[in-house]
C-alpha positions, -999 to +999 in steps of 0.1 A: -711+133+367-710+110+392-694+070+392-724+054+400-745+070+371-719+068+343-714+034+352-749+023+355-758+043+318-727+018+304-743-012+318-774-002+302-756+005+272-740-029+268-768-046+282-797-031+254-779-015+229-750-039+223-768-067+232-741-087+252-744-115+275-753-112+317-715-124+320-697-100+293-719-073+306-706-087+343-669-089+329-669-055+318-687-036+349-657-053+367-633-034+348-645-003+356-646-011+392-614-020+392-603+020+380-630+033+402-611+016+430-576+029+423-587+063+416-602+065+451-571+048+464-545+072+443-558+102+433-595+110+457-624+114+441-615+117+403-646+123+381-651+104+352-647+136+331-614+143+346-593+115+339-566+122+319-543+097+299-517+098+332-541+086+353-547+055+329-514+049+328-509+045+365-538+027+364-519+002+343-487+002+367-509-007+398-524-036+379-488-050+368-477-043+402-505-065+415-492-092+395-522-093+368-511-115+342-506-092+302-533-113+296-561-096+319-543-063+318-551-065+284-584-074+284-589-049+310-573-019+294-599-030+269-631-032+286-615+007+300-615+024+263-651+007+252-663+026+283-652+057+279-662+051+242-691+055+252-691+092+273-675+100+247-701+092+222-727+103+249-710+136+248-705+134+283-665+137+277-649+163+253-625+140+251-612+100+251-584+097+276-577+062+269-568+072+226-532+069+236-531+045+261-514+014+250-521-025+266-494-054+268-485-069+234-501-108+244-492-133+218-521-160+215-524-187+234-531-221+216-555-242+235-553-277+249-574-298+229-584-335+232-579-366+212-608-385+199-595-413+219-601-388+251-631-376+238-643-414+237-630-422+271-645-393+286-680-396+276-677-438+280-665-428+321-699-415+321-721-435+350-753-439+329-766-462+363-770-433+382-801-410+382-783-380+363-759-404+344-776-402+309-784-363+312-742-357+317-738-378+288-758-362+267-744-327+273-712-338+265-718-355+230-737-320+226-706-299+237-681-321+216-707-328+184-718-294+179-693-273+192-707-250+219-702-225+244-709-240+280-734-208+282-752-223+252-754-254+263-768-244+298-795-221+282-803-244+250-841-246+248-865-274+240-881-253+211-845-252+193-843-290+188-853-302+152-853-337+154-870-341+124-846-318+104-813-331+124-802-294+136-803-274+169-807-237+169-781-219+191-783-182+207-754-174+209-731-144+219-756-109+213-782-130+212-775-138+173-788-174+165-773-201+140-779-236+128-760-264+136-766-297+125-771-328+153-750-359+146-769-393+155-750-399+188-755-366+205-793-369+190-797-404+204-784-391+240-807-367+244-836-382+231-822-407+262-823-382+284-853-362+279-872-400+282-856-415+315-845-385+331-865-351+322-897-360+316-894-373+354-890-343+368-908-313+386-895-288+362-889-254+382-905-222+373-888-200+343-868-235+333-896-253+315-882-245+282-849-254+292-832-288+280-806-294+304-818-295+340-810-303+379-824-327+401-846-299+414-860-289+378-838-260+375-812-247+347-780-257+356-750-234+364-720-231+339-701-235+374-716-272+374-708-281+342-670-273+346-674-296+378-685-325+361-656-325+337-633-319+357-641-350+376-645-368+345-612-362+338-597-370+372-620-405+369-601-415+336-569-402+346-561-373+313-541-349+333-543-319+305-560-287+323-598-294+300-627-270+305-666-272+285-647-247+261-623-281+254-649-296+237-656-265+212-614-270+205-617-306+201-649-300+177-632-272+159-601-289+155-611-327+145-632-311+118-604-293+104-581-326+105-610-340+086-609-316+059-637-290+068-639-259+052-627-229+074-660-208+065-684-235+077-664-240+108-666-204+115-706-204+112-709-234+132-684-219+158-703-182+158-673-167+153-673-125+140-639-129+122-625-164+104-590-150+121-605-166+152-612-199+136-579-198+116-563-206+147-575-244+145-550-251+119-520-242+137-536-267+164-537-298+136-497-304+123-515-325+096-534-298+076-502-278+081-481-305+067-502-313+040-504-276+025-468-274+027-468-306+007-495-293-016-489-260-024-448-250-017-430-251-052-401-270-031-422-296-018 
């Protein structure tokens, strides 16, 4: 069995039967081009059916060698098993070479999050005088009111606005959908924006359906969005590293401060597991405080 045809039946894989994103799909094709690439450099022409757990673990040696962070080796070493996973569930392996095979212990990473007083000064720096002022700040009272990926926001779809019932509908990761509800503000700005600023333009083929758009009527790029918050943030001077995925922090986090419970954070959110969203209240030293003070017998 060649490379080029086990890898293309795992893209297929991912892409139809797993149901994951163009970018997770991207992230994990890169993975295995990253082996494929060492076991042309290091050992000529290994099949996919002949790797063996030593070659895996050489792998692993060249990435630290290249100075890949535990972080991405990690995540790597990951994206490695799911795919042979799946020769070996296609019975196109006898075996999984990577059962053994062991990744970096990587503790987790808490994320920068904003103040509400940041969050304010950010979407305030917002030129609303200029032609694509109001459309910038409605994306981000959307990012920061309902908490979303910056690959939701992009593809968020005219038809999943309920005005009327005060909620968007989100696709989210797999395609799986789920209701959040639309706070006045970040209803108010769009409404805004769809009047002075969308309804004004030639919308692009394959983007009429699409909320946020460029000047030339087309979806924009998750690239742009990071672009205009990072010069945001420059403009107002807050010098912590911020990202659209900031926002979703900032969301997650001030609602647990507030008193939200963990469960309806986690279906807002999207998340599989409430150990993701758990990690929000090691982020607020408030809710930590106060269930030390509420539940310790010493306290």
């Amino acid at each position: 069995m060649r490379w080029s045809e086990a890898r293309k039946g795992y893209e297929n894989f991912l892409r139809l039967e797993k149901s994951l994103s163009q970018n997770s799909v991207a992230a994990y094709i890169n993975d295995i081009n990253k082996l494929i690439l060492f076991l042309d450099q290091e050992f000529k022409k290994v099949l996919p059916e002949k790797v063996k757990l030593l070659h895996l673990k050489k792998f692993v040696e060249w990435l630290n060698e290249k100075g890949v962070s535990p972080r991405t080796q990690a995540r790597t070493i990951s994206g490695i098993k799911s795919f042979f996973k799946y020769l070996l569930l296609e019975e196109r392996i006898s075996y999984d070479p990577t059962t053994l095979l062991e990744a970096p212990k990587v503790g987790r990473k808490l994320p920068d999050v904003l103040t509400e007083e940041e969050v304010d000064l950010l979407i305030d720096s917002v030129d609303v005088t200029k032609p694509e002022g109001q459309r910038n700040r409605a994306m981000l009272e959307v990012l920061y009111s309902c908490g979303l990926r910056v690959s939701e926001l992009v593809n968020l779809k005219l038809t999943n606005l309920h005005f009327d019932q005060r909620y968007i509908m989100v696709e989210g990761k797999a395609d799986k959908q789920r209701l959040i509800p639309l706070s006045d503000n970040a209803m108010e700005e769009i409404q805004k924006y769809i009047e002075t600023y969308r309804n004004h333009l030639t919308v692009g083929k394959g983007s009429e359906n699409i909320v946020f758009l460029n000047r030339r009527g087309k979806k924009l790029s998750r690239v742009m969005i990071f672009t205009i918050i990072k010069n945001l943030a420059e403009k107002v001077g807050i010098e912590k590293k911020i990202s659209p995925h900031t926002f979703r922090h900032s969301f997650a986090t001030h609602l647990v401060s507030g008193g939200a419970d963990l469960r309806a954070i986690q279906e807002m959110l999207g998340h599989e597991s409430i150990l993701t969203t758990e990690i929000y209240t090691h982020l607020d030293k408030e809710y930590l405080k106060s269930t030390v003070n509420q539940f310790h017998p010493r306290s």
